[in-house]
Backbone of each chain as ProteinMPNN parsed JSONL, in Angstrom:
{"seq_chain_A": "XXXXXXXXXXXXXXXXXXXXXXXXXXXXXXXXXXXXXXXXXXXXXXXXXXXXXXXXXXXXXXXXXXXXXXXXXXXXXXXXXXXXXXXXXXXXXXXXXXXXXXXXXXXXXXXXXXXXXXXXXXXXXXXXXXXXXXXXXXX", "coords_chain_A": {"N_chain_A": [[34.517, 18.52, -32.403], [33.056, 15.456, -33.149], [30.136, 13.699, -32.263], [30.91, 10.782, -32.509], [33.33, 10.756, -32.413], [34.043, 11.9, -30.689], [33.391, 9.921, -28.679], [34.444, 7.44, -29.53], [37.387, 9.275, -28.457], [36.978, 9.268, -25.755], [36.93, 6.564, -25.167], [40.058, 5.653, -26.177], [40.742, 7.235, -24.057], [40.427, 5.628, -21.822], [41.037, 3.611, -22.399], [43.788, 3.741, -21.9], [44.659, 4.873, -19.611], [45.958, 3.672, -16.659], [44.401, 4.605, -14.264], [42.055, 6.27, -14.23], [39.846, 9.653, -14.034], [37.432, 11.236, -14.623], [36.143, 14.181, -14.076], [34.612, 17.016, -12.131], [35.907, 19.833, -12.65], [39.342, 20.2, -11.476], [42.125, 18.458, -9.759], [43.591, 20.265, -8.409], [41.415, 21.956, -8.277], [38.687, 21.214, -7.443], [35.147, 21.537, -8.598], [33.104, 20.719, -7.705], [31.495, 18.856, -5.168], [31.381, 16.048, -4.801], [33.288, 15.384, -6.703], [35.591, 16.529, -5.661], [35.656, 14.46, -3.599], [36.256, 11.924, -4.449], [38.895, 12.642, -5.712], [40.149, 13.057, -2.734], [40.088, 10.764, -2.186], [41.827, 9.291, -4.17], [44.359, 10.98, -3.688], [44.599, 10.352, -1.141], [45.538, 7.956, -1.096], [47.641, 8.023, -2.642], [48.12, 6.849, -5.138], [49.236, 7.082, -8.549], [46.984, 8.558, -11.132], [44.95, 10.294, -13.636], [43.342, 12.607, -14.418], [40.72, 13.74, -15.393], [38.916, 16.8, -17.272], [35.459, 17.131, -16.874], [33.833, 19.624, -17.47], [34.683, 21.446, -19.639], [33.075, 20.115, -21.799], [30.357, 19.144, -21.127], [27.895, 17.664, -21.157], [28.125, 16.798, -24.062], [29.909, 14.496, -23.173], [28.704, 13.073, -21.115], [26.482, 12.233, -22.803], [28.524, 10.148, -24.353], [29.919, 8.948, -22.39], [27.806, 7.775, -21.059], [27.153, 6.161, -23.715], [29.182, 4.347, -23.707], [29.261, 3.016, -20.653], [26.825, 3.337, -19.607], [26.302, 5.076, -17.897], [26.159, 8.323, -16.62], [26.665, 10.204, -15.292], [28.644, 12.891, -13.308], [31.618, 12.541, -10.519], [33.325, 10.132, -12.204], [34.831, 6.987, -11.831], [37.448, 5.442, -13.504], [39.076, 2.418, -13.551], [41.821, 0.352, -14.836], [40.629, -0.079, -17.53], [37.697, -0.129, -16.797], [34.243, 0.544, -15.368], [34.173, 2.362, -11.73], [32.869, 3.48, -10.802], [30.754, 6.951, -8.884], [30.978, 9.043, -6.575], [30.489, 7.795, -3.721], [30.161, 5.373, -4.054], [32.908, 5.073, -4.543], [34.574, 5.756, -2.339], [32.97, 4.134, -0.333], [34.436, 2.015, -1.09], [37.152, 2.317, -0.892], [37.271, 2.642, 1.599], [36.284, -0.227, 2.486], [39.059, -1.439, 1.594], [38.751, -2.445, -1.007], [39.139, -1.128, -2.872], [41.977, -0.474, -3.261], [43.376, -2.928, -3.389], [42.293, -3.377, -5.887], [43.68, -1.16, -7.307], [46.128, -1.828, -6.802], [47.269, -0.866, -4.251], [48.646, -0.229, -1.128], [46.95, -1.713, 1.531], [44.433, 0.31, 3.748], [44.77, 1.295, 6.864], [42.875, 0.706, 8.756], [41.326, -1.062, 7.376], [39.379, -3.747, 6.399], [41.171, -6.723, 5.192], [42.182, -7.902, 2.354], [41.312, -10.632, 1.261], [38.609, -10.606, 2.874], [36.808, -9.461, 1.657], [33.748, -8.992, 0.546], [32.755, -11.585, -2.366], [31.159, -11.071, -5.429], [29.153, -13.096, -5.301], [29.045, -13.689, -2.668], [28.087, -11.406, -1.405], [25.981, -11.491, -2.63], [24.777, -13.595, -1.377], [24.995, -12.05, 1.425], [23.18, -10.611, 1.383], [20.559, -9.716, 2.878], [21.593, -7.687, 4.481], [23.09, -6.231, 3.18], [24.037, -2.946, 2.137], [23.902, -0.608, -0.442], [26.291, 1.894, -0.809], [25.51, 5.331, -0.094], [24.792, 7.003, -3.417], [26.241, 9.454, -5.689], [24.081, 11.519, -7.849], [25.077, 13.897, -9.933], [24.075, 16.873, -11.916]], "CA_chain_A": [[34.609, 17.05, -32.457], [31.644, 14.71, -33.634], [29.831, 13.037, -31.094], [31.556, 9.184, -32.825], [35.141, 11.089, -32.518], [34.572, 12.135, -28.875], [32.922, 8.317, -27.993], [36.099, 7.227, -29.613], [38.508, 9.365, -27.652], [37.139, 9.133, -24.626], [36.927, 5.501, -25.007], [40.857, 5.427, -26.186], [41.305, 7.588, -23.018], [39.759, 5.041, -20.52], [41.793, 2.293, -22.174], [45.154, 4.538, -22.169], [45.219, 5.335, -18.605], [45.071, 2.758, -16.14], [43.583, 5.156, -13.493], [41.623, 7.393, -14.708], [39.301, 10.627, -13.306], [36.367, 12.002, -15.223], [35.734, 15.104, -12.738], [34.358, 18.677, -12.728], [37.415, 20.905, -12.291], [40.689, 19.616, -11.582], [42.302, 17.87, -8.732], [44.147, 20.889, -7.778], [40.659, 22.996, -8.305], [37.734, 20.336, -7.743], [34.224, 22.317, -8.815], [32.481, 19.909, -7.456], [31.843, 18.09, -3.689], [31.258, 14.744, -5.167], [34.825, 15.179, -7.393], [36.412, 16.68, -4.539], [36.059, 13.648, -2.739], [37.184, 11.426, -5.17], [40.243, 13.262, -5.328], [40.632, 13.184, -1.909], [40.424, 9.791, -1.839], [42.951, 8.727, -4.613], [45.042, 11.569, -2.983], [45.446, 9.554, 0.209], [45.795, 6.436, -1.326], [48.743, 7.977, -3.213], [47.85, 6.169, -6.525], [49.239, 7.971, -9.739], [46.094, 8.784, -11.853], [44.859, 10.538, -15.045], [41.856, 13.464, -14.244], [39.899, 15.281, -17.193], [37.906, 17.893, -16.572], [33.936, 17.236, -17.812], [33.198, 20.873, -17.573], [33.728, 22.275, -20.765], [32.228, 19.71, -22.594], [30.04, 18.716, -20.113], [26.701, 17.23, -21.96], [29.223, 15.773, -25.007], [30.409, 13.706, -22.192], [27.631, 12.771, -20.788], [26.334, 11.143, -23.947], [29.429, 9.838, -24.669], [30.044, 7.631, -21.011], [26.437, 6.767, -21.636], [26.94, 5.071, -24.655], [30.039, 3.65, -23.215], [29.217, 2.633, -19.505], [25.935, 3.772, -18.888], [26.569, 5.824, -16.761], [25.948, 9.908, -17.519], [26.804, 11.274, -13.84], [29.951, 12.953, -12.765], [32.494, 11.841, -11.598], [33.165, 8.324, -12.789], [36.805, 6.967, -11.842], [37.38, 4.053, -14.154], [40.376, 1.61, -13.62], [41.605, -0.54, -15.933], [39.229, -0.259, -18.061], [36.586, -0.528, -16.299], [33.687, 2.215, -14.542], [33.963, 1.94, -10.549], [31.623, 4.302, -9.945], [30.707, 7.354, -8.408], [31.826, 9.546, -5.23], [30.342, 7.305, -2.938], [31.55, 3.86, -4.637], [35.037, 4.952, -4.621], [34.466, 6.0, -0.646], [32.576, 2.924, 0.222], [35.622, 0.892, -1.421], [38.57, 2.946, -0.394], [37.126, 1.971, 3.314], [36.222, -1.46, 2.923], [39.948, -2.028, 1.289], [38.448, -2.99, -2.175], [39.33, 0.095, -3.53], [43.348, -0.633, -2.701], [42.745, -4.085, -4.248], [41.888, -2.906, -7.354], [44.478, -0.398, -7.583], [47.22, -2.499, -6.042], [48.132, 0.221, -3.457], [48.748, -0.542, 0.289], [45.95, -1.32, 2.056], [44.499, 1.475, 4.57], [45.412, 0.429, 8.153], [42.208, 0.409, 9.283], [40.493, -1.588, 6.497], [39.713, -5.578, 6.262], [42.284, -7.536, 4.372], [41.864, -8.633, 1.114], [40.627, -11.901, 1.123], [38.003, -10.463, 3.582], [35.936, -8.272, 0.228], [32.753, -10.394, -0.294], [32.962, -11.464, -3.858], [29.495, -10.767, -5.989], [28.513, -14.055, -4.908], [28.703, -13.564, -0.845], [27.674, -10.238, -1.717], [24.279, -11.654, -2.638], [23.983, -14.192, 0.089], [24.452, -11.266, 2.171], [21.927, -9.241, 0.147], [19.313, -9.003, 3.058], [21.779, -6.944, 5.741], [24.1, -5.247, 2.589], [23.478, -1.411, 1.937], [25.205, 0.094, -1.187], [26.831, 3.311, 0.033], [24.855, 6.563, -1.122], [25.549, 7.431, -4.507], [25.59, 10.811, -5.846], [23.749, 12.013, -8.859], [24.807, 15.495, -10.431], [23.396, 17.651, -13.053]], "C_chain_A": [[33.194, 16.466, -32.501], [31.208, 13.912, -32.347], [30.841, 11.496, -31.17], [32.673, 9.65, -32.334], [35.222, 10.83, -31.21], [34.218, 10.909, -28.053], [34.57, 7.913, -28.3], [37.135, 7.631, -28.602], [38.037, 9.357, -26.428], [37.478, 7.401, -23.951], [38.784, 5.243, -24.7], [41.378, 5.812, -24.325], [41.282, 6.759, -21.601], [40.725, 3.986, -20.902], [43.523, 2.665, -22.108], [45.673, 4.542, -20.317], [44.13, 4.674, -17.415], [44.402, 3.277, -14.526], [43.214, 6.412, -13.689], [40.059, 8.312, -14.311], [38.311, 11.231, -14.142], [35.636, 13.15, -14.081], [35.089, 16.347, -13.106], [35.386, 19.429, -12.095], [38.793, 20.215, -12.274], [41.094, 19.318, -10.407], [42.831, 18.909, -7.989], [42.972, 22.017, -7.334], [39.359, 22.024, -8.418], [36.394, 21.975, -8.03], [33.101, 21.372, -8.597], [32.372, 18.679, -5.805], [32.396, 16.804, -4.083], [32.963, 14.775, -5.581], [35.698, 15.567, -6.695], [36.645, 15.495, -3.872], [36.626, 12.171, -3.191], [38.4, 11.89, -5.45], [41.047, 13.001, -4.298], [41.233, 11.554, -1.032], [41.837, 9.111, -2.444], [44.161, 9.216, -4.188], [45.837, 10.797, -1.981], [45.587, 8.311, -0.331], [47.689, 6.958, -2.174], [49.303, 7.352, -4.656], [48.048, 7.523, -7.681], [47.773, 7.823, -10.685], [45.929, 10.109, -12.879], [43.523, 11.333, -14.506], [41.276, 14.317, -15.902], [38.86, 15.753, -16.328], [36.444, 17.919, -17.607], [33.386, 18.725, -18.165], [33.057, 21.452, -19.064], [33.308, 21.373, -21.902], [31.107, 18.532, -22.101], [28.784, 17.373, -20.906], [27.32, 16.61, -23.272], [29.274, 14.301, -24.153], [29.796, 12.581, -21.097], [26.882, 11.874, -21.776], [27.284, 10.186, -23.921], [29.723, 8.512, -23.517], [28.79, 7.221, -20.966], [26.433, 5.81, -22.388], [27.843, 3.908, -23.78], [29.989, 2.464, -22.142], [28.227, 2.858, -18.633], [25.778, 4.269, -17.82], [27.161, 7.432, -16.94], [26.333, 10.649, -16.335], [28.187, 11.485, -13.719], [30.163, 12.992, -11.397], [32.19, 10.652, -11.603], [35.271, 7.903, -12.87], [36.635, 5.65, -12.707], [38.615, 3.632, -14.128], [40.454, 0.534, -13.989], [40.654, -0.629, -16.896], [37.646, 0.143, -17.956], [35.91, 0.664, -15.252], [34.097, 1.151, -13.188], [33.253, 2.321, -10.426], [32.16, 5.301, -9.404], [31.437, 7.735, -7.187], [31.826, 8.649, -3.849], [30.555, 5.848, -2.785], [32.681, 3.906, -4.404], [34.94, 4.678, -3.446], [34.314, 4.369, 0.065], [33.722, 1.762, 0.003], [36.388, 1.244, -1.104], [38.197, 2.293, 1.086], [36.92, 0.775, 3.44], [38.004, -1.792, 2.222], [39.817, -2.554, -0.352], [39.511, -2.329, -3.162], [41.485, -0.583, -3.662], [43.787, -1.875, -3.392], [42.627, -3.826, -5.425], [42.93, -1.895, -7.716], [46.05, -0.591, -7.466], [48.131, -1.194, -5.049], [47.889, -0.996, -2.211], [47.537, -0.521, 1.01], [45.626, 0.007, 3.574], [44.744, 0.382, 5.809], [43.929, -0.041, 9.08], [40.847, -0.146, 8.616], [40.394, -3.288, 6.66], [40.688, -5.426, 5.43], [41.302, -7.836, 2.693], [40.722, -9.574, 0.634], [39.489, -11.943, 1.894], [36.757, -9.294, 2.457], [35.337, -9.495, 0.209], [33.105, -10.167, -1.844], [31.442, -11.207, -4.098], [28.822, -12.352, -4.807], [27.864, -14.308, -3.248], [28.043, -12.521, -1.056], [25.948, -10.92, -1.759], [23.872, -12.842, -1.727], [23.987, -13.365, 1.08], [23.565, -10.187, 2.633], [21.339, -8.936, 1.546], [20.079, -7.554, 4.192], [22.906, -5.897, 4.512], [22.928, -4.059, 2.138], [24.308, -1.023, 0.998], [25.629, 1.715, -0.413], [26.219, 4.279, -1.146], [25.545, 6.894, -2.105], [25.073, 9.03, -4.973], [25.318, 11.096, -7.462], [24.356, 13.353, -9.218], [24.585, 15.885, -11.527], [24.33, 18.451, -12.887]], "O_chain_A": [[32.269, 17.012, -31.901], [32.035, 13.562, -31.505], [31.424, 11.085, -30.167], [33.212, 8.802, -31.624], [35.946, 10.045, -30.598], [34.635, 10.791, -26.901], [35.557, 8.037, -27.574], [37.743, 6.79, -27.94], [39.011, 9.483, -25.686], [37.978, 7.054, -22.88], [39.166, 4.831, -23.605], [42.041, 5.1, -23.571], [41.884, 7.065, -20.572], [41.296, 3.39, -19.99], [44.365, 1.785, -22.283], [46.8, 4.268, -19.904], [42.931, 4.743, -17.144], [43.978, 2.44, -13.729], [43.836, 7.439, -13.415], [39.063, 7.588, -14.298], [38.848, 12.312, -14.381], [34.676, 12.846, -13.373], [35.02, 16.709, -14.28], [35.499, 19.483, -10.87], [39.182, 19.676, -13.31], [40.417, 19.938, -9.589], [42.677, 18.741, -6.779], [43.179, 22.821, -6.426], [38.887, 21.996, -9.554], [36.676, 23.137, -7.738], [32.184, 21.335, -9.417], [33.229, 17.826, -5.574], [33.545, 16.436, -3.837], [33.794, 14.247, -4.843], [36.802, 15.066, -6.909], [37.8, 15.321, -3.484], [37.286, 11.428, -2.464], [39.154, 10.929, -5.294], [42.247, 12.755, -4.423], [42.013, 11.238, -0.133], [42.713, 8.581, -1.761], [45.117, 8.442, -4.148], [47.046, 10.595, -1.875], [45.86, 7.506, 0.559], [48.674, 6.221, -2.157], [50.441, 7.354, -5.127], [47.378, 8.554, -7.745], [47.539, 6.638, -10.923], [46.843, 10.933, -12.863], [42.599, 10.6, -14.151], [41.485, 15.049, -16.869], [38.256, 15.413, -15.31], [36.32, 18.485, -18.693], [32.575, 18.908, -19.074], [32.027, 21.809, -19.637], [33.186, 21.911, -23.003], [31.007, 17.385, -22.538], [29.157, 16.21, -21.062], [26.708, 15.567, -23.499], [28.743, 13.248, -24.507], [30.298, 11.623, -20.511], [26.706, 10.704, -21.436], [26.884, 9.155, -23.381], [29.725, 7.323, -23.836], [28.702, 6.006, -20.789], [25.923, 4.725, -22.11], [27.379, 2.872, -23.305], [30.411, 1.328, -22.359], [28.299, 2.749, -17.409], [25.113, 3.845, -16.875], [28.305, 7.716, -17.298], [26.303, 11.873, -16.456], [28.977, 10.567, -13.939], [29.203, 13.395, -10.74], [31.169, 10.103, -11.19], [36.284, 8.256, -13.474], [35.676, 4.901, -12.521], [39.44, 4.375, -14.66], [39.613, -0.337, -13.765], [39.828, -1.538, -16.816], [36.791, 0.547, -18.745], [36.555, 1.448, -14.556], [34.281, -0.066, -13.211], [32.446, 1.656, -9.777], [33.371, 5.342, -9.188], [32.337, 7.034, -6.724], [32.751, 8.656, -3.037], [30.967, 5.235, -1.8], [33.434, 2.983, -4.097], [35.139, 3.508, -3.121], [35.124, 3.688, 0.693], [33.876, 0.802, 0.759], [36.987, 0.257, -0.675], [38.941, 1.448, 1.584], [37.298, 0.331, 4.524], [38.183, -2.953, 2.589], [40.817, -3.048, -0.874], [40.361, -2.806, -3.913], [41.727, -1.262, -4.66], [44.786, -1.695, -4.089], [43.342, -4.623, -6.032], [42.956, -1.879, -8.946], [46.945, 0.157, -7.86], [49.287, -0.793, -5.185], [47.309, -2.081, -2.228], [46.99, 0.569, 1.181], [46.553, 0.457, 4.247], [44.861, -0.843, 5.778], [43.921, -0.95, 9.909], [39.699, 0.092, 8.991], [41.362, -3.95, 7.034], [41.09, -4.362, 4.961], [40.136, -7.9, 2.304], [39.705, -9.409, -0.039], [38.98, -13.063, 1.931], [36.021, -8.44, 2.952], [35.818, -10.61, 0.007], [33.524, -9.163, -2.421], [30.618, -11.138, -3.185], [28.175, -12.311, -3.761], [26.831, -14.808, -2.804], [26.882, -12.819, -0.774], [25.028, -10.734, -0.961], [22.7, -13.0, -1.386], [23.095, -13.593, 1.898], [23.332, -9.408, 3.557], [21.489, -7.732, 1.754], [19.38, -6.635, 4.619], [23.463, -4.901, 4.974], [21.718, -4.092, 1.915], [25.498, -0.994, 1.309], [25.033, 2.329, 0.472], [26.281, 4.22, -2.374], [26.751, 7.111, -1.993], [24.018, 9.619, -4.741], [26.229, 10.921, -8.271], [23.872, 14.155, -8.419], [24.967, 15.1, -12.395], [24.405, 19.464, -13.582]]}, "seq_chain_B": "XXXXXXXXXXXXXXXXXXXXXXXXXXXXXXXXXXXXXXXXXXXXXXXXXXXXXXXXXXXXXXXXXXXXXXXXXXXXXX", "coords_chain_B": {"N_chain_B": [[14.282, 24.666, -10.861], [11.857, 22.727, -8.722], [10.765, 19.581, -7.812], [8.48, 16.782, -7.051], [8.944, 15.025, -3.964], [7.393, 12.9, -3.569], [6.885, 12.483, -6.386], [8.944, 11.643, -7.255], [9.305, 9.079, -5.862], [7.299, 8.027, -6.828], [7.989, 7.51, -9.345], [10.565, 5.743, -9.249], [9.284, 3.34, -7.932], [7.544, 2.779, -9.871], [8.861, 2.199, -11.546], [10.277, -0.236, -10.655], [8.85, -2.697, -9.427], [7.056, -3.578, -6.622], [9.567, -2.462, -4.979], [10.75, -1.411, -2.233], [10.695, 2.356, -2.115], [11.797, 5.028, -0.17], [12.068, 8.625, -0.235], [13.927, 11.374, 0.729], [14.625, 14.889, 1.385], [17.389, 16.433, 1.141], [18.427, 18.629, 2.025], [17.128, 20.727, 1.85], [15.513, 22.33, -0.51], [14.415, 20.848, -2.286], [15.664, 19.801, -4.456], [17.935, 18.413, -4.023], [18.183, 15.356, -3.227], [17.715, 12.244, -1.636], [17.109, 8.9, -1.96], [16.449, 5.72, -0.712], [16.297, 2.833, -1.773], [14.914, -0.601, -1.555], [14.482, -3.482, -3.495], [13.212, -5.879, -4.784], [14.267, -6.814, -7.287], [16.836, -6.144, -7.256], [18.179, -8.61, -6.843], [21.452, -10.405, -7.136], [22.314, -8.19, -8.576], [25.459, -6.069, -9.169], [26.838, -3.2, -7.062], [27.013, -1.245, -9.133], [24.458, -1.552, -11.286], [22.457, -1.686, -9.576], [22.264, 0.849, -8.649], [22.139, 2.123, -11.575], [19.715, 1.269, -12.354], [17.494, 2.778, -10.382], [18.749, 5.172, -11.135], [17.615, 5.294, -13.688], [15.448, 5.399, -13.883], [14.347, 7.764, -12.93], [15.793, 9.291, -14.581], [14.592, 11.374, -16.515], [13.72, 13.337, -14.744], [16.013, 14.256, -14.071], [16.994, 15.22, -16.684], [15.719, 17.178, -17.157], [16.194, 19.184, -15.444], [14.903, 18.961, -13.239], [15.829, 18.171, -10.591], [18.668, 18.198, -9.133], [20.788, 16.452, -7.788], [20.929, 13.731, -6.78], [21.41, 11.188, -3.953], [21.718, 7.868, -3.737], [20.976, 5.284, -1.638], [20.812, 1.245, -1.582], [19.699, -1.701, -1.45], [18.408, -5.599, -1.078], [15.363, -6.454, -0.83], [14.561, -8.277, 2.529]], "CA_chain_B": [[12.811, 23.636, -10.788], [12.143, 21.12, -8.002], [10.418, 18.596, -8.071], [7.762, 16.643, -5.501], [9.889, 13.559, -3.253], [6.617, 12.378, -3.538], [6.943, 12.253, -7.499], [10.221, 10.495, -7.474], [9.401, 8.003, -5.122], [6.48, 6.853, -7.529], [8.542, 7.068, -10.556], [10.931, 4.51, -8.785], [8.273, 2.296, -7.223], [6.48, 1.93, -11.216], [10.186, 1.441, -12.502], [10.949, -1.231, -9.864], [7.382, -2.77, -8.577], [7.596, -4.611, -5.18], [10.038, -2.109, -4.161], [10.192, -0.488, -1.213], [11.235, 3.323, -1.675], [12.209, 6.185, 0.425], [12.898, 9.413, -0.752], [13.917, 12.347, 1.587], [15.35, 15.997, 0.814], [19.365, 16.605, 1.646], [18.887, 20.39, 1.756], [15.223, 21.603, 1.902], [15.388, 23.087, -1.598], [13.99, 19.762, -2.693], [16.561, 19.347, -5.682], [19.238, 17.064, -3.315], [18.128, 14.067, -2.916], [18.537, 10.886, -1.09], [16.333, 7.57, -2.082], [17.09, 4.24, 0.08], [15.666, 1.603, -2.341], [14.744, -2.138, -1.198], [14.115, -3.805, -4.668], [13.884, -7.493, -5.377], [14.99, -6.79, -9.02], [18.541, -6.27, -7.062], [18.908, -9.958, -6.173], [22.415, -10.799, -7.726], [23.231, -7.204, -9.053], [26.413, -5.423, -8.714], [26.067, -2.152, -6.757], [26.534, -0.461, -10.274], [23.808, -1.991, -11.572], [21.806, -1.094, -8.417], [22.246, 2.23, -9.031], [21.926, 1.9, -12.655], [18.117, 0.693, -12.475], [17.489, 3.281, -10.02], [19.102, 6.433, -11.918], [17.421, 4.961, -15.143], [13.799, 5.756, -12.947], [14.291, 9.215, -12.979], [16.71, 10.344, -15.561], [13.844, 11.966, -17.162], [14.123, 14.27, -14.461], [17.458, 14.918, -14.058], [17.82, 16.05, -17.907], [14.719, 18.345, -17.585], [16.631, 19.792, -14.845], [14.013, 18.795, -11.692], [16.43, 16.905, -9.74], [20.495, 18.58, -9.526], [21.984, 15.567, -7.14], [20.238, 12.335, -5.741], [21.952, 9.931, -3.2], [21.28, 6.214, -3.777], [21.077, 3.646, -1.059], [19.935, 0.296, -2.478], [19.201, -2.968, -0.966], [17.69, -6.123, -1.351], [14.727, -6.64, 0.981], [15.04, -10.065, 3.505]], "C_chain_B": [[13.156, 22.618, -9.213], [11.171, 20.486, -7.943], [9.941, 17.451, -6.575], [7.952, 15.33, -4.356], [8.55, 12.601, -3.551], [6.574, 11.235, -5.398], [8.255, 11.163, -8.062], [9.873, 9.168, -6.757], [8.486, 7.393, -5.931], [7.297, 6.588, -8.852], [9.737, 5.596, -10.307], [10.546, 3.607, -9.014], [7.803, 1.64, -8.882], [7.805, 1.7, -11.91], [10.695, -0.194, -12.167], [10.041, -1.724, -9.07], [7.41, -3.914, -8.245], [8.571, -3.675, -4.736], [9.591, -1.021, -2.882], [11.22, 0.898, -1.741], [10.891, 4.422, -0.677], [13.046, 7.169, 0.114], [12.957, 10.918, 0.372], [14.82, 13.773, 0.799], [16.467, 16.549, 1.544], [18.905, 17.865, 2.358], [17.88, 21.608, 1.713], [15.271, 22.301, 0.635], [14.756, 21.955, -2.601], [15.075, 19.045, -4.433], [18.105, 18.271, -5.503], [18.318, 16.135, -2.96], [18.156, 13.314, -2.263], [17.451, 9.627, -1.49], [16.922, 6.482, -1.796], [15.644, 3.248, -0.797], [15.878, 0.167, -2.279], [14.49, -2.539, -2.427], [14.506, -5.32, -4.255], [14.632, -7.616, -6.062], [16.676, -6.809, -8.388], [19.257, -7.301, -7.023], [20.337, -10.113, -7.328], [23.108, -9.763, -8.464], [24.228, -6.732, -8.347], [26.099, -3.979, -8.303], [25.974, -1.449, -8.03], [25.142, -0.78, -10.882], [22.15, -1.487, -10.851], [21.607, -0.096, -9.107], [21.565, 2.586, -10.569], [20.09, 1.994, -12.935], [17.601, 1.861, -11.84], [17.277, 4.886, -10.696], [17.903, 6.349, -13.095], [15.752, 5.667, -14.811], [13.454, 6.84, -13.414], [15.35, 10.425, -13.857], [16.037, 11.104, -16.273], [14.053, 13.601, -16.501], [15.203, 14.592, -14.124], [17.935, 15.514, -15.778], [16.798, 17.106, -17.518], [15.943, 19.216, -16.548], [15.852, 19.864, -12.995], [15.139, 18.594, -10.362], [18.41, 17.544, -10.481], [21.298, 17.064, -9.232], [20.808, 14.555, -6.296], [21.296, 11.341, -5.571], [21.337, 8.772, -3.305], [21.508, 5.335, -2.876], [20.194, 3.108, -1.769], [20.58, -0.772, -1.513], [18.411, -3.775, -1.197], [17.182, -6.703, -0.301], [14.718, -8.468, 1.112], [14.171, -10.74, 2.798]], "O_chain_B": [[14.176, 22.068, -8.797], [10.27, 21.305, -8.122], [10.576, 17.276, -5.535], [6.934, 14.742, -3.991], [8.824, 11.423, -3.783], [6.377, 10.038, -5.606], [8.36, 10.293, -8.927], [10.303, 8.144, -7.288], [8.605, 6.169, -5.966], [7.239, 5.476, -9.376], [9.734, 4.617, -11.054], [10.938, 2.863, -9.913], [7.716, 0.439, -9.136], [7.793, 0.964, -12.897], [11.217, -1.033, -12.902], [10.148, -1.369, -7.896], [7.623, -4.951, -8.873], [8.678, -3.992, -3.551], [8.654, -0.252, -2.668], [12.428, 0.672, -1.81], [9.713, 4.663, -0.416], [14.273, 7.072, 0.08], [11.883, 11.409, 0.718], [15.532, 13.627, -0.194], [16.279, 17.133, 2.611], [19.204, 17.885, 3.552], [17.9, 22.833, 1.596], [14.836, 23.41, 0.945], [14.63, 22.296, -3.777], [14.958, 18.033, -5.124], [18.887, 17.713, -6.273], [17.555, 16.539, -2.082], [19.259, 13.548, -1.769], [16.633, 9.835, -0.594], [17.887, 6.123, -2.47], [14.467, 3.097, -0.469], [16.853, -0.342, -2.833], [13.978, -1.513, -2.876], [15.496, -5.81, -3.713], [15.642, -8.3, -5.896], [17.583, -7.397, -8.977], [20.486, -7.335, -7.1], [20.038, -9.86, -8.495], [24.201, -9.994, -8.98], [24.208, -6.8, -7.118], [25.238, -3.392, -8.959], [24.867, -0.947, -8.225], [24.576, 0.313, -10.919], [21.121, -1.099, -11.404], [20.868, -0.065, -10.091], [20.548, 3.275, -10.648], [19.493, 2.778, -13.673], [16.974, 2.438, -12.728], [16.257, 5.569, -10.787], [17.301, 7.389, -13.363], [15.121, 6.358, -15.612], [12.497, 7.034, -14.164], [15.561, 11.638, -13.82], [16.785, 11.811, -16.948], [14.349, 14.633, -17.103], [15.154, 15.757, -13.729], [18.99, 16.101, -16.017], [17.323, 18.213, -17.638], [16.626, 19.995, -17.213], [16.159, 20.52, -11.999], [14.921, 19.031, -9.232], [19.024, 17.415, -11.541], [22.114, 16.55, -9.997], [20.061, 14.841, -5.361], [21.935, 10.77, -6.454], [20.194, 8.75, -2.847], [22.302, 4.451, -3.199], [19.249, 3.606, -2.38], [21.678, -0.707, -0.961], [17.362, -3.279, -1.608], [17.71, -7.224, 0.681], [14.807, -9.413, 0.328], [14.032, -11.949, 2.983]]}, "name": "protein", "num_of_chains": 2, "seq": "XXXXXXXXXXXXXXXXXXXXXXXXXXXXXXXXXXXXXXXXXXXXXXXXXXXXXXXXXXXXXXXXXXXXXXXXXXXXXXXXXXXXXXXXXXXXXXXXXXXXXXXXXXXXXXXXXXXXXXXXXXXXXXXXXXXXXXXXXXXXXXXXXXXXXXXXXXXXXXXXXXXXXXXXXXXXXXXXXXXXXXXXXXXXXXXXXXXXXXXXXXXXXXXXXXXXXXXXX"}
């Protein structure tokens, strides 16, 4: 497959499936901490989702969500559409409740509410005390 | 390969100048990571974005192969 084909289908694939897993290995066989724990998260959330496995065309793929979403690191959960981010994005949102929000699952029991997610905007009046949650790079 | 915390933390700093970084090693093999970056440039970004600017620093070394896995905190200083 041409690099345009595989931009193409990965693109179709992100707009096909509205929770979807870009991982190394497979949910039943993560090969990877980071994708393990994305797993482990949509796992407990109980959210039906969509995994591919970056491995064997690892560096394709990598270009490819570059062009797309700038963003070349695995994994990359994207819902609706759209990248969330990384192992430690999902995490950081599965615990504040965002994550649940965005997915329309049940929130966790021991998460804020809803209407309690700064939006961007509080988000940056609270800029000087907010911390993004570690993100993980892998090669 | 790894690569010198010292070397990342300036490639940051001249990507993103005024920030404050800190880069430490996960794993003593110096190829894990962690960098907690203060940046102005963050005011009004989304954490992707964050990250984004960040990654963009040092993707040089992460294709050579210097750098397997770096952690990103990011913040914008008071």
């Amino acid at each position: 497959m041409s690099e345009p084909e595989l931009k193409t289908k990965v693109e179709e694939l992100v707009s096909d499936h509205e929770v979807l897993l870009f991982m190394k290995g497979t949910p039943e066989q993560p090969r990877c901490g980071f994708s393990m724990r994305v797993v482990g998260v949509l796992d407990s959330m109980g959210v039906e989702y969509a995994a591919l496995d970056v491995l064997p065309a690892l560096e394709p793929l990598r270009e490819a969500t570059g062009e797309i979403a700038d963003w070349r690191t695995f994994p990359q959960l994207y819902v609706k559409g759209e990248l969330v981010g990384g192992a430690d994005i999902v995490e950081e949102m599965a615990e504040s409740g965002e994550l649940a929000v965005l997915l329309g699952a049940p929130q966790p029991s021991d998460a804020g509410s809803a209407d309690e997610q700064p939006s961007a905007k509080q988000e940056m009046q609270q800029a000087d005390e907010y911390q993004s949650p570690p993100m993980q790079i892998e090669n | 390969m790894a690569i010198a915390l010292e070397e990342v933390r300036l490639l940051i700093e001249a990507s993103l100048p005024g920030a404050t970084v800190e880069v430490a090693d996960q794993t003593g093999t110096q190829d894990h990571l962690e960098a907690t970056v203060a940046a102005p440039q963050f005011e009004g970004l989304s954490r992707l974005e964050q990250h984004r600017l960040v990654k963009r620093a040092v993707q040089a070394r992460f294709d050579d192969g210097s750098i397997h896995a770096l952690s990103i905190r990011t913040s914008v200083p008071a």
